[in-house]
C-alpha positions as CSV (number, residue, x, y, z in Angstrom):
1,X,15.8,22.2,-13.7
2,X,13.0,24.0,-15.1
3,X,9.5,23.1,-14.2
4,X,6.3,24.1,-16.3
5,X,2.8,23.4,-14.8
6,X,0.6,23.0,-17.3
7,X,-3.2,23.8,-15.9
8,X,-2.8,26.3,-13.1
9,X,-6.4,24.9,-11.3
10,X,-6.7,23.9,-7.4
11,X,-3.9,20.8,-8.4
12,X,-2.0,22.5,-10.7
13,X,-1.5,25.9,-9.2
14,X,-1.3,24.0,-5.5
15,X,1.7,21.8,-7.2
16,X,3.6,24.9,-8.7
17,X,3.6,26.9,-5.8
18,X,4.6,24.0,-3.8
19,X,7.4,23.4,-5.9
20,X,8.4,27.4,-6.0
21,X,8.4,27.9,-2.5
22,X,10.9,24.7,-2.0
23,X,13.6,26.9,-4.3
24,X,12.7,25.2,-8.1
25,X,12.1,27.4,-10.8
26,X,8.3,27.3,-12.0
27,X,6.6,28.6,-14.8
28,X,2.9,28.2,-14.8
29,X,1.5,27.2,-18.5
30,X,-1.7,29.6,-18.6
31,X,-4.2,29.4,-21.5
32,X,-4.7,32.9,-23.3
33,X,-6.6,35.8,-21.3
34,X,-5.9,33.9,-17.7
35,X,-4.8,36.5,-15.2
36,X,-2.1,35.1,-13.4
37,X,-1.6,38.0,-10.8
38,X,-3.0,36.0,-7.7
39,X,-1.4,32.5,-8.7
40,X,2.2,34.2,-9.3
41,X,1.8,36.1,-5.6
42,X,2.4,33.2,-3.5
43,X,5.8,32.6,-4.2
44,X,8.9,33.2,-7.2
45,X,6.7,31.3,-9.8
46,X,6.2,32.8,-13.5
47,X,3.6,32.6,-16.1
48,X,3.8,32.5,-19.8
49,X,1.6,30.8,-22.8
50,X,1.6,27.1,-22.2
51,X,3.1,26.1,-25.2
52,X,6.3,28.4,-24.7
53,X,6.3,27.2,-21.3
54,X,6.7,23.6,-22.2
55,X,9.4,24.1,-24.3
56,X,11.9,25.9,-22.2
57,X,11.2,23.0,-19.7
58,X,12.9,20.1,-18.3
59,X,10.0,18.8,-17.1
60,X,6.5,19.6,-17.4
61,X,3.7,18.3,-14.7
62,X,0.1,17.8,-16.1
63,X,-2.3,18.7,-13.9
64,X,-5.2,18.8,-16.0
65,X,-9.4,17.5,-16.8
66,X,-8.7,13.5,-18.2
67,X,-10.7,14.6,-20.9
68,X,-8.7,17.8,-22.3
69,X,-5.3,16.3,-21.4
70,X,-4.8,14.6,-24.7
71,X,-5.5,17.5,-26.6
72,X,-3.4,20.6,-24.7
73,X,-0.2,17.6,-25.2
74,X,-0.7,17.7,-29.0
75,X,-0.9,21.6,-28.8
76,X,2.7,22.0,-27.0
77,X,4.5,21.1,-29.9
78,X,7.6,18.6,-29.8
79,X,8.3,17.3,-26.3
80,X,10.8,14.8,-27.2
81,X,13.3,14.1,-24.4
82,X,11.2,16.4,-21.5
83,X,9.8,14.1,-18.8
84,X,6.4,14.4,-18.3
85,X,4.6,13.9,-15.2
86,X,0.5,13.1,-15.6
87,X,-1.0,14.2,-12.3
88,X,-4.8,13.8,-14.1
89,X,-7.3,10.9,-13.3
90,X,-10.0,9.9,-16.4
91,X,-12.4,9.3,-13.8
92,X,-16.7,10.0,-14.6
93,X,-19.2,9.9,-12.0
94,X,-22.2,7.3,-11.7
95,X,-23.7,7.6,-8.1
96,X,-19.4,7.9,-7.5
97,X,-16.7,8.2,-9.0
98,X,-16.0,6.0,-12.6
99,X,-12.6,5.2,-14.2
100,X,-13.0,6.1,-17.4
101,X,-9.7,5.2,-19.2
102,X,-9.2,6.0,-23.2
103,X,-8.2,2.5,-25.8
104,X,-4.2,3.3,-24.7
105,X,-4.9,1.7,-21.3
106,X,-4.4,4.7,-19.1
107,X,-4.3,8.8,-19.3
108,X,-0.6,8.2,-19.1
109,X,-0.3,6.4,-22.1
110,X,-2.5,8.0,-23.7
111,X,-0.4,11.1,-23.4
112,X,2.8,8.8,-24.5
113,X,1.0,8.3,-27.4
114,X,0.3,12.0,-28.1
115,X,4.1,13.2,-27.4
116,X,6.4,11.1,-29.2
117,X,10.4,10.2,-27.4
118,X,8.9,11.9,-24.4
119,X,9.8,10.7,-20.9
120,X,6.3,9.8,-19.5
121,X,5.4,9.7,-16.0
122,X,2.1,9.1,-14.0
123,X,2.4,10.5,-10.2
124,X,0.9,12.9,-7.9
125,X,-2.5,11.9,-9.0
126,X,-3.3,10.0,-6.0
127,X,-4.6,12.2,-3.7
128,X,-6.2,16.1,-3.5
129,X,-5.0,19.6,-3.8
130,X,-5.0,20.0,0.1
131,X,-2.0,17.8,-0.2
132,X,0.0,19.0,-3.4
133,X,-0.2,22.1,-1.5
134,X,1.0,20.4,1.9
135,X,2.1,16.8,2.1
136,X,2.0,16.4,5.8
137,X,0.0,13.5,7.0
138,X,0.1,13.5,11.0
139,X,3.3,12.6,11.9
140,X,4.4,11.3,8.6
141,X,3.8,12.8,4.7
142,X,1.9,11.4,2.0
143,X,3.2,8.9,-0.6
144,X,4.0,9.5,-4.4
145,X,3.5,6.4,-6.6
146,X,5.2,7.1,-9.2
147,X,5.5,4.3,-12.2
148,X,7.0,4.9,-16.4
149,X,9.2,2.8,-18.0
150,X,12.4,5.5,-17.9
151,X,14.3,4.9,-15.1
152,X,16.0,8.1,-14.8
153,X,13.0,10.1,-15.3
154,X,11.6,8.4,-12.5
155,X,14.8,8.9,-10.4
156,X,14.4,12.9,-11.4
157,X,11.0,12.9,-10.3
158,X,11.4,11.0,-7.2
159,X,14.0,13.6,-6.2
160,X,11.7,16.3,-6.8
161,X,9.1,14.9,-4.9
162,X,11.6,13.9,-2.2
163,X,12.7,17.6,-1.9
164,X,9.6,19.1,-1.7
165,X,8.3,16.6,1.2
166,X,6.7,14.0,-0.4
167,X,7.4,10.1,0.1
168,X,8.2,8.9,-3.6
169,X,7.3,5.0,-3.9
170,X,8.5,3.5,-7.3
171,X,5.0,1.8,-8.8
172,X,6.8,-0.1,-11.4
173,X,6.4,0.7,-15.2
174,X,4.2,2.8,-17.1
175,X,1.5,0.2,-17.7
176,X,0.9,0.7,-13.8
177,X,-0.5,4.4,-14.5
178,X,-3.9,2.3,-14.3
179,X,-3.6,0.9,-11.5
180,X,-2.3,4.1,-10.0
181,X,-5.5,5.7,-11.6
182,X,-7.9,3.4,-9.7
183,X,-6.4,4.6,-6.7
184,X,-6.8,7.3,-7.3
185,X,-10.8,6.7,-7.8
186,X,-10.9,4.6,-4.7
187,X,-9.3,8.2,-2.9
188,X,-12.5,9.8,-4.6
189,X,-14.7,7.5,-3.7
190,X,-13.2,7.7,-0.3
191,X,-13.5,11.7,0.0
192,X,-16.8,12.2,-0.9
193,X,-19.5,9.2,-1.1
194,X,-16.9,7.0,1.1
195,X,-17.6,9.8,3.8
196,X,-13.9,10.1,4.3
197,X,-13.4,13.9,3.3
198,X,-10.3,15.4,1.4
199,X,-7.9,15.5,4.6
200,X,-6.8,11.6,3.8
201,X,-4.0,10.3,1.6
202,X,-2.2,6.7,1.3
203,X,0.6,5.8,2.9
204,X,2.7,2.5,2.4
205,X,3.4,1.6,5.9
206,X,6.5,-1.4,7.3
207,X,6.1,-3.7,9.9
């Protein structure tokens, strides 16, 4: 399947090549006048305008600022039928980090909102770029929570995620992206004011 990452930052670009270097075929969505020379030489991955990367995609990860997200969606065109994966967090900062969701509930269903009959996904926005780049955590890898209410899309991207070393943990249905948000500010809070630092990730454990 093809993959387009759309925001080629520290999580986006991280993600991509991640996903590149484990044999998937990437484009990287760039905005106009982005040089894409040093992204593009870590591994097979290709670049192109986002909106032409999103539509020769199967499935196109969001790894963008909460607050632009809605916006670059609408400017894709038609995204019917593509799953979409929202890695981003609506998270301010007051003395820490804030969840800041929009009146849908959650980024995730905000961007539902924004692309009609598409396949909407919240996952990897749970932890930093140190581990979109690497999941290994010690002995073990880190979890992907991954919750929408299409079953197969899910399935897809629990693959993905499986064959690119992640854990993928099903998080139930869509209207969990904000719970899966608010982890994703309690990692913040952990990795900077929680004195934590970046190297730490969840991980679901069995007795």
């Amino acid at each position: 399947m093809n993959i387009a990452i759309i925001g080629a930052g520290k999580v986006g670009g991280a993600l991509g090549t991640r996903f590149a270097q484990n044999g998937q075929t990437v484009t990287f969505g760039m905005k106009e006048g982005v040089d894409p020379s040093e992204l593009l030489a870590r591994s097979s991955a290709k670049a192109a305008p986002a909106p032409a990367a999103a539509q020769q995609a199967d499935i196109i990860f969001l790894a963008l600022p909460g607050p632009a997200t809605v916006d670059v969606v609408r400017s894709l065109g038609d995204l019917a039928g593509k799953i979409i994966v929202d890695c981003g967090n609506p998270i301010g900062w007051d003395n820490g980090p804030v969840w800041a969701p929009p009146p849908e509930g959650s980024l995730a269903q905000a961007v539902a909102k924004a692309a009609p009959g598409a396949r909407v996904i919240k996952a990897f926005n749970q932890f930093g770029a140190e581990f979109h780049a690497d999941p290994k955590l010690g002995s073990t890898t880190a979890d992907v929570f991954i919750a929408g209410d299409d079953g197969a899309a899910k399935k897809t991207i629990a693959e993905l995620a499986t064959a690119t070393g992640f854990s993928p943990i099903d998080a139930g249905p869509l209207r969990n992206a904000a719970v899966l948000e608010n982890l994703a500010v309690l990692w913040v809070h952990l990795a900077s004011v929680g004195g934590q630092g970046r190297n730490v990730a969840f991980k679901l454990m069995h007795r």
